[in-house]
N, C-alpha and C positions, 0 to 999 in steps of 0.2 A: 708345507711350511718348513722350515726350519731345516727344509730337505730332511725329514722325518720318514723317510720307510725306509725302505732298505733296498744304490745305483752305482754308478752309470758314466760310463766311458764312452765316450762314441767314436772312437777310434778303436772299439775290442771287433768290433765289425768288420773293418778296416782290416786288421792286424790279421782278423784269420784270410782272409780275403789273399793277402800276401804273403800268409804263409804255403796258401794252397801255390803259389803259383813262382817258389822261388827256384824253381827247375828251372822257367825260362831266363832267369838271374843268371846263370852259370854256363850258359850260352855265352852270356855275352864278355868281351874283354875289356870290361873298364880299366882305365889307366886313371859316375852318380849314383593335494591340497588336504593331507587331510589338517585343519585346520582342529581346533576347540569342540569339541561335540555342542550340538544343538540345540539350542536354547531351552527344549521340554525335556532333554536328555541332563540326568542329575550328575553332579560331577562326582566322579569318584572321589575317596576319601581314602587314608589309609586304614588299613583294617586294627590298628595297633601300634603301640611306640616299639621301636625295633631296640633290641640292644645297643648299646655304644662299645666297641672293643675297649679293654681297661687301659686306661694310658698307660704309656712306659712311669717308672717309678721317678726319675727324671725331669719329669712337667706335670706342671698343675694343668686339669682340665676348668674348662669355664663353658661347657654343652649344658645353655638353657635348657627350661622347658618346655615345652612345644607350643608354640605360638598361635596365632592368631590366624588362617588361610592368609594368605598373601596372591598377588594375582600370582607372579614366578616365583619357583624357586631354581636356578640356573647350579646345575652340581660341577663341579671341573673338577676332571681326574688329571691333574698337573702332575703329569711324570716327570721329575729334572732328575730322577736318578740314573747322570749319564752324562754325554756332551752338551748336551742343551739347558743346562744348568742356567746360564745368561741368561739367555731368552724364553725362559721361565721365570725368571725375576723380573725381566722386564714386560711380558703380557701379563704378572701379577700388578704391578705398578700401571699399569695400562688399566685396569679392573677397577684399581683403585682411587684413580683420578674419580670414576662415578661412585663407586658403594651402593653397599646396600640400602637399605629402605624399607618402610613399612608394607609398600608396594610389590617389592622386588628383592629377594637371599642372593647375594651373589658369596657360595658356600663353595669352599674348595681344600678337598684332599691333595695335600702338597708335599711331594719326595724329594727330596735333594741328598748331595754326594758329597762326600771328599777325596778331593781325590790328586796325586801330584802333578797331574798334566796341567799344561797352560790354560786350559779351557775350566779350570774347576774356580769358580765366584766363590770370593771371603766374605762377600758383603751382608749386610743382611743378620748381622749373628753366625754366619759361617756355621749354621743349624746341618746336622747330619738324621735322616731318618723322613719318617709321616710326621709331616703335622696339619692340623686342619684348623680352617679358620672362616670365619664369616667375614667377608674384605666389607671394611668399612673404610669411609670415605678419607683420601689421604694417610691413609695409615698402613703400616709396615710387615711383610711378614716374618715379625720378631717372636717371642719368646714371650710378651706384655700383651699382645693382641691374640694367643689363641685359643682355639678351643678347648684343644689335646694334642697331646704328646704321645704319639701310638707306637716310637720308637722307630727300629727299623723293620719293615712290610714289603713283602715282595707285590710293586705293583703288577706283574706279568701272572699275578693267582686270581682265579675266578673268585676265591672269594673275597680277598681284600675286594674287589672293586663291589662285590654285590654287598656286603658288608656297608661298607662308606653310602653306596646310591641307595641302599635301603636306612640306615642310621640319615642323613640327611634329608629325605622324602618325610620321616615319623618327628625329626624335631625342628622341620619346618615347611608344614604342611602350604600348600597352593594350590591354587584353582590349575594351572601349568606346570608340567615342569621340563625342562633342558638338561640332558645330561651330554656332557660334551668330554670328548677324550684328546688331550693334548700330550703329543709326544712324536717320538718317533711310529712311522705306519709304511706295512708291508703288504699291502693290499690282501689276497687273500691267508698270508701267513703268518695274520694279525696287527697288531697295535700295543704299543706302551712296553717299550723295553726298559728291563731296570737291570743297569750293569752291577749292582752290589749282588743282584740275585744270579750272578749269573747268565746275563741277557734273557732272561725268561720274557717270555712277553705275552701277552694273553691271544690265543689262537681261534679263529673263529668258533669253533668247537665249545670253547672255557668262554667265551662272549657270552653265546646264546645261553651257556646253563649261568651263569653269573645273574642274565638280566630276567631269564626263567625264576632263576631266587628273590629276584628283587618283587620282581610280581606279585608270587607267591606270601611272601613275608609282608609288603605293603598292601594287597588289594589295589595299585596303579592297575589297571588293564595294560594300558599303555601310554608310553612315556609320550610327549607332544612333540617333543625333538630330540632325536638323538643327533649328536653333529660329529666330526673327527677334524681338529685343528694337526693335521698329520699328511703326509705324504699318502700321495697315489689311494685313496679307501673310499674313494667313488668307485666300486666296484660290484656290478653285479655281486658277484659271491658275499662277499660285505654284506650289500642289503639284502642278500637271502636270507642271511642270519640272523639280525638284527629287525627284519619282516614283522613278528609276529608278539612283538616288542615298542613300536615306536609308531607313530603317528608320517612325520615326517623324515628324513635324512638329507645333510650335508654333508657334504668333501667337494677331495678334491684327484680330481684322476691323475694329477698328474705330480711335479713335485711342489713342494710350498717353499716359498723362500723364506729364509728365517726370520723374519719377522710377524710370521703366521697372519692370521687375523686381525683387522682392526678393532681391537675390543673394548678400546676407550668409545671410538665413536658408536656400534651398533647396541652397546651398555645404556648411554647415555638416551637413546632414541628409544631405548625399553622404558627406560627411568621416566620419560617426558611423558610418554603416552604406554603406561601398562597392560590397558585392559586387551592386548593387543595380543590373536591367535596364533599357532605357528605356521600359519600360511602370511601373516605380515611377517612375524620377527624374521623367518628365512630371507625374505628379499633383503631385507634391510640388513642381515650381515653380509650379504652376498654382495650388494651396493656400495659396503663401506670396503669392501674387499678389493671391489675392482677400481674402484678411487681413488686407494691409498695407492696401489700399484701404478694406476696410468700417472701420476702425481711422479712416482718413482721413473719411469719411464722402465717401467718392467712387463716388455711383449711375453713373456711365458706363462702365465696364470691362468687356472683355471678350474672356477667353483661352481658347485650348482646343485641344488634340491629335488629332492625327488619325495613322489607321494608315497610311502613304504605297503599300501594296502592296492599295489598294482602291482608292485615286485614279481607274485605270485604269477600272475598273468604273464608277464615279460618273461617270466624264466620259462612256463609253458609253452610261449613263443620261440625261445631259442632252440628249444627241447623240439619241437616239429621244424622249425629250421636245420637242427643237429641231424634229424633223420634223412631228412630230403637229400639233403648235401650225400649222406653217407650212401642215401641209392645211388646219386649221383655218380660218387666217385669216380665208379671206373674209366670212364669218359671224362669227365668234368675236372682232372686233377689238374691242368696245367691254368683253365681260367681259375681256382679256386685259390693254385699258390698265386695266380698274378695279384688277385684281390686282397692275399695275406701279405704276399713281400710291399704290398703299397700302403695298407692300411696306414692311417695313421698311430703312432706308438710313442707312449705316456714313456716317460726317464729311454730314453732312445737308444737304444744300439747297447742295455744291459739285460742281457738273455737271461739272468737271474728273475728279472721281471716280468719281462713279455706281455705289459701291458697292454692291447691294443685298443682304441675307441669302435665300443659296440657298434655306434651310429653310422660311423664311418664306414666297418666291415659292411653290413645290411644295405648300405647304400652301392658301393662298390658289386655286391652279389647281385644286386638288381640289374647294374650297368654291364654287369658282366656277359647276362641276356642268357644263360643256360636253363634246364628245362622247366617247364612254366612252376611245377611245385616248390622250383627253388626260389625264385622270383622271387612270387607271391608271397612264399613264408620269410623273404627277406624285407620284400616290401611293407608288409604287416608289422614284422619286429620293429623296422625302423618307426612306422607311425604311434604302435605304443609306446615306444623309449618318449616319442617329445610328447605322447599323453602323459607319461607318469613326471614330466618333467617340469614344475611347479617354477621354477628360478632358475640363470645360471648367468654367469658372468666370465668372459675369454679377455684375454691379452690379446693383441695384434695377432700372434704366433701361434693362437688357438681358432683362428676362424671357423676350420671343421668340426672342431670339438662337439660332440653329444654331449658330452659332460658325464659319463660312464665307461667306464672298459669295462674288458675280458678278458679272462688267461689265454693266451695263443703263443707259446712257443713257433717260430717257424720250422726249426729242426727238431729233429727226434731228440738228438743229444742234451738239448739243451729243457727237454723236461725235466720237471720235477715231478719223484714219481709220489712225493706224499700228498699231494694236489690231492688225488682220489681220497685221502681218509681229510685232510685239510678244508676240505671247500664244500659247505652243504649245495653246493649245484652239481655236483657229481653225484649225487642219489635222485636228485630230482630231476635228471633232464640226462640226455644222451651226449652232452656235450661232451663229457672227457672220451666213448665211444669216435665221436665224429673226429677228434683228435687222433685218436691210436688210427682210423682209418687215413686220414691226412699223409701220415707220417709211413705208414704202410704203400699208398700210395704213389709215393714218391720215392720208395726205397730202390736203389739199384737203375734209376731214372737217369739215363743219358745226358752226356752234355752237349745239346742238339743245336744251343746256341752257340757260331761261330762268330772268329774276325777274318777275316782276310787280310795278308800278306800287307803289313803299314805301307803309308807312303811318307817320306819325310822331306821337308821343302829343303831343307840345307843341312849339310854337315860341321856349318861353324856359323855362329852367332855370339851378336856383342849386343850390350845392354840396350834395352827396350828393343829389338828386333824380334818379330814376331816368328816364333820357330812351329812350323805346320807339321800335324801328323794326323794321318786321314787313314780310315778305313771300313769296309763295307760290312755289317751280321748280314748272316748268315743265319737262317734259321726263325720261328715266330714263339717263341718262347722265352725271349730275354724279357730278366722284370727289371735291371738294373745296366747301367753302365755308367763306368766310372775311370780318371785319369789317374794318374801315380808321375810325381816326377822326383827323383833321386838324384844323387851326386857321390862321388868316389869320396871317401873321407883323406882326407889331406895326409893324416898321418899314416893312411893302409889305403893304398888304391884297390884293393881287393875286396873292400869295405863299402859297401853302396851305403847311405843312409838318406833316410825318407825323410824330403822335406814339403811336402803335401801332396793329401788325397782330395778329391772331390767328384761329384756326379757328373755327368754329362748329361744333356737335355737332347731330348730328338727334336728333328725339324720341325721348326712350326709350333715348338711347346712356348707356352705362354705361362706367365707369373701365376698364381692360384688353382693351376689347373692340379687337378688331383692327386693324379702319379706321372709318370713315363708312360707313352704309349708306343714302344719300339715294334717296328713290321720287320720284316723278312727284306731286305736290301737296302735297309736305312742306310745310310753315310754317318757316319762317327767322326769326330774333327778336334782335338785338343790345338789350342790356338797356344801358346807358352812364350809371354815376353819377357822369355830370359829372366824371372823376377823371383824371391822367396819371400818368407814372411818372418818378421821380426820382433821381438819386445821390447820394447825401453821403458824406463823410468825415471827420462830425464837426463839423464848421465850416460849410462850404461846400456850397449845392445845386447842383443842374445838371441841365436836363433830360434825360430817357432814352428816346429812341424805343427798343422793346422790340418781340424777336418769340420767336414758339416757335421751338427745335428741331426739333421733330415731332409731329404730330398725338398728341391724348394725354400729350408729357412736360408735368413739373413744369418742367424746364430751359429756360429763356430766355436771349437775347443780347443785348447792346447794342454796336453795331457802333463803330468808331472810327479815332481812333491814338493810338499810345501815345508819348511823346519821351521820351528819356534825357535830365537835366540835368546829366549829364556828357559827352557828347559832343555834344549835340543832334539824333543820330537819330534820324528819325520811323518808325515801322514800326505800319502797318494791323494790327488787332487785333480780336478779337472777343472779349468777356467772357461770360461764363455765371453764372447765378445760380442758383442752386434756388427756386422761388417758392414762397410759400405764406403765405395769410391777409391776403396786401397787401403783404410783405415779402419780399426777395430775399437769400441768404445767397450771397456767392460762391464759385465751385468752382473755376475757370479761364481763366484768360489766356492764350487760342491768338494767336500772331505769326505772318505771314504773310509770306515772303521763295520765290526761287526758287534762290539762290546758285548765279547763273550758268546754270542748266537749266532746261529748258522748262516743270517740273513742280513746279508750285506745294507749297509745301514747310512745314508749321508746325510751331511748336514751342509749346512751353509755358511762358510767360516769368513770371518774378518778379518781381512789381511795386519800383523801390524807392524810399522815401524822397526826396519831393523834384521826382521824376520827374510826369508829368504823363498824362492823358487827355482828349481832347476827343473830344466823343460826333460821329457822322455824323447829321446831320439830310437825309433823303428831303424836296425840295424840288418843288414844279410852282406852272409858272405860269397863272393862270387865262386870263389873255388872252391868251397866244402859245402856249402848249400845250405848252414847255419845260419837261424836267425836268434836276433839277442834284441835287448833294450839296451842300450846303453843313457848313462846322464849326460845332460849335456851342459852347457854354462850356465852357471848359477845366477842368477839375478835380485838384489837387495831389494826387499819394500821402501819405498821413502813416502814421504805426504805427498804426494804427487801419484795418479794412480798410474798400473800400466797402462799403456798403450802397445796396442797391434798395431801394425803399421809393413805395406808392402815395398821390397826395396829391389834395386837388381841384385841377380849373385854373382859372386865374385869367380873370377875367369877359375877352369877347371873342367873333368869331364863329367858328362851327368848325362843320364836315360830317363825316358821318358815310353811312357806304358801307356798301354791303352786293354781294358777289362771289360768282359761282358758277364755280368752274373745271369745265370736263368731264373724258372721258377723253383728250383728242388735247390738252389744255392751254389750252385758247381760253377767254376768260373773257367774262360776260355782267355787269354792274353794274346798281346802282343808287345815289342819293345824294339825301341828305336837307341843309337846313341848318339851323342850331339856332345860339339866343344863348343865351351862359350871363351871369346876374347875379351877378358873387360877386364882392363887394369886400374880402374879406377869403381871396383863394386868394391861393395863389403866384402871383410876377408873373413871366412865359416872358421872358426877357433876349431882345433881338434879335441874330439872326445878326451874326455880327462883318460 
């Protein structure tokens, strides 16, 4: 939601890709279920009223006495101490259109900031600190309506949160209960950043002993739902930790757009019919989730349940998966990176994350066909993932989706070596083992995949004429290929810059097929109608260096930053378009900050009015062999959205490349150059 964990460039993929390979640049001479326990099983009760931390001296508390059982008590740990401040008022207000009820607590520990960036909300009482409130129907989270006043609380402390889900469980007991965490999420290196502390965020380590206290202190065995209204925390590691704690788990593997959850509607469907387990309330958030999105016309979403008393099993699956693979190794490295460079992967092309979908991997290992124990322990993994898998709801853009990942770095480099104390699936299972062998594996691995010598159909081309470059791999270990076409920058012929990357498909690949399946004498063929890609807003053009997302989507990025022209902060940003017929319709503005913590952290920002974009132009120098980012023209928001849109380019000279990635990442090129005659294309503005 809210692009809550912590992405994602998909052009950083790209970028190293051409940095490995700007040798051949300077060659050239450019002049470019568990449900409710069972009806004879007695429902747990809490063992005791839990303390209430003392309010701050600053607000009156108004914490009844403990009520009546109610079917739910739903707890929201509402982190807005940060950039998601908005959209934290606004799924408060969302809450609030239902309320509470004698039926149903809808009780929520609620952080908010002050703060001078553009993104900080006055609304509301412009409230700094905790405060907690029992959301009643249409009404406000003010200063008149709440509980208490607890001041300022770092929510990223195990114990604020077991504190609050223990205090809320004792003074308003239920037959249910939902605890849900809304904020930003970093899959396994936690949830609920709170920038006044610091970026502290609670770490799966400070989860499990938080909800261990909560247990403890209430007598809950276990919670009925634990949810994450947050980026990417569909993750194994997640529900290992939270396993022995909760009945149920939602997320979401991948990123949440800022509107998170529809929690007016799945609220309301609690409201109409309570007596309702957490094997219905899951579907029915998961339902309203995927609704409001196709409603949006938003292909990237993706949510889904899982039964948390099968985790156990799944992970001892992966864990005889982890070994097999690692006898395997020594033989089995090159099918094992093809299944990894193909996997599908959650916030795409940001190594920080290295999300990839479990289901996907286990399916890929199967098809791989290596030796029968691998199979088998893939083919098993995959069938318990859609045992334990109760719900789940995909966007177009998620067809493959399990609805879970895993950590899988593809390079060494790009581990994270605190994973091992970070992630309770590193003590239980050989996974992080199977990794260091991966990564061993491939160390010092040849770049076996070639190109042969281009062929290029002409040396001058005018607008729409199709300019051909062709060539033969060499080699059965390519897992990627990919085109590049550049142009000399007007103002430094000695200045190539990059105005789009994308994959190339082998023969005979078709729409939905899984990956690239490249052989050893394939034909390679960049087709290039003289064209580049553009933004406007109505008025005004600007170039657009463009990449995919992932092999196969329609969704592209144009990398940049974005400036408020009311404060003049600048924040690096990635845009996404849905493409199709020449034409980009946009879907999303991820922002990219770390608020204080180590772990890169996005959100989903609103363009507005006024405010500005300047696209990231991929720079190299042909005769130093330097590469740079430079800005490129800046572009006004107006009420008018961007548009992408493909145009020719304007006469000048430009190269065109042709890339073979293997499985260990090592890239082989080649590169053509070509003059285009077109005095009547757009004219590329020079680098400021």
């Amino acid at each position: 939601m809210h692009a809550r964990f912590s992405l994602y460039y998909s052009l950083r993929r790209f970028g190293s890709m051409l940095r490995l390979s700007v040798f051949v640049l300077v060659a050239f001479s450019l002049s470019g279920c568990l449900g409710s326990a069972p009806a004879n099983e007695p429902t747990t009760t809490p063992k005791r009223p839990t303390a209430t931390p003392k309010p701050a001296a600053n607000g009156p508390t108004a914490t009844p006495a403990p009520a009546a059982p109610a079917e739910w008590t739903v707890l929201v740990y509402l982190d807005g101490d940060n950039d998601l401040e908005t959209e934290a008022l606004a799924d408060y207000a969302e809450m609030a259109t239902v309320g509470s009820s004698a039926a149903v607590n809808i009780v929520v520990q609620f952080d908010r900031i002050s703060s001078n960036e553009d993104w900080d909300d006055s609304s509301n009482g412009d409230w700094r600190g905790v405060k907690r409130f029992r959301v009643e129907r249409n009404k406000k989270p003010v200063k008149g309506n709440q509980l208490a006043d607890l001041g300022e609380l770092d929510m990223g402390s195990p114990r604020t949160l077991a504190d609050f889900a223990s205090w809320g469980i004792a003074t308003y007991p239920a037959r249910h209960y939902a605890l849900i965490f809304w904020d930003h999420g970093a899959s396994w290196p936690g949830v609920a950043s709170d920038d006044t502390s610091d970026g502290d965020m609670l770490t799966l380590p400070e989860l499990a002993k938080a909800l261990a206290d909560v247990q403890k202190r209430t007598g809950v065995s276990k919670l009925d739902l634990i949810g994450f209204d947050a980026c990417l925390m569909s993750q194994l590691d997640v529900f290992q930790a939270i396993a022995p704690f909760g009945k149920i788990a939602i997320g979401s593997a991948d990123l949440e757009p800022g509107e998170g959850w529809a929690w007016n509607a799945w609220l309301r469907e609690l409201a109409n019919q309570p007596p309702q387990d957490a094997a219905v309330l899951a579907p029915s958030i998961i339902k309203s989730f995927t609704a409001f999105y196709k409603k949006e016309k938003d292909p990237s979403v993706t949510l889904a349940a899982f039964d948390l008393a099968k985790i156990n099993a799944l992970a001892g699956q992966l864990d005889t998966l982890a070994s097999a693979l690692i006898h395997a190794m020594p033989t089995a490295y090159k099918s094992i990176g093809k299944a990894r460079a193909h996997a599908a992967e959650y916030a795409e092309g940001d190594t920080d994350i290295s999300a990839i979908d479990l289901g996907h991997l286990a399916d890929s290992l199967v098809t791989a066909k290596l030796d029968p124990q691998v199979t088998s322990a893939a083919r098993t993994l995959s069938q318990m993932l859609k045992d334990a898998r109760i719900a789940a709801g995909f966007g177009a853009d998620q067809q493959t989706s399990s609805g879970m990942s895993v950590y899988f770095p593809w390079k060494k480099k790009n581990y994270d070596s605190s994973y091992l104390a970070g992630s309770p699936l590193t003590a239980k299972t050989r996974w992080d083992e199977f990794l260091q062998a991966f990564y061993k594996g491939g160390k010092g691995t040849p770049t076996r995949a070639q190109l042969a010598p281009p062929q290029l159909s002409q040396l001058e081309a005018s607008a729409h004429t199709l300019v051909t470059l062709s060539s033969t791999i060499a080699g059965d270990d390519t897992a990627d290929v990919y085109y590049f076409v550049g142009a000399a920058d007007p103002a430094n012929p000695e200045i190539v810059r990059i105005l789009s990357m994308d994959y190339l498909y082998p023969p005979g690949a078709q729409p939905g097929d899984p990956g690239p399946s490249w052989k050893d004498g394939d034909a390679v063929e960049l087709r290039w109608p003289a064209t580049s890609w553009y933004l406007s807003n109505g008025k005004a053009v600007v170039l657009a260096p463009l990449a995919p997302s992932d092999y196969g989507s329609t969704i592209y990025s144009v990398e940049g930053t974005y400036t408020s022209a009311k404060t003049g902060t600048s924040t690096p940003v990635s845009i996404e378009f849905a493409v199709e017929q020449g034409r980009g319709v946009l879907q999303h503005m991820w922002a990219f900050d770390k608020g204080g913590s180590n772990n890169p952290r996005p959100r989903e920002l609103s363009p507005r009015a006024g405010d500005t974009f300047t696209p990231d132009i991929e720079t190299y120098n042909t005769q130093s062999g330097d590469d740079s980012t430079l800005a490129g023209q800046p572009i006004v928001f107006t009420s008018t959205p961007l548009v992408l849109f493909e145009s020719p380019v304007p006469a000048g000279d430009y190269v065109l490349g042709l890339m073979v990635e293997d499985v260990a990442g090592e890239i082989s090129d080649q590169y053509a150059d070509v003059v285009v005659t077109n005095p009547n294309g757009a004219i590329l503005p020079p680098a400021p």
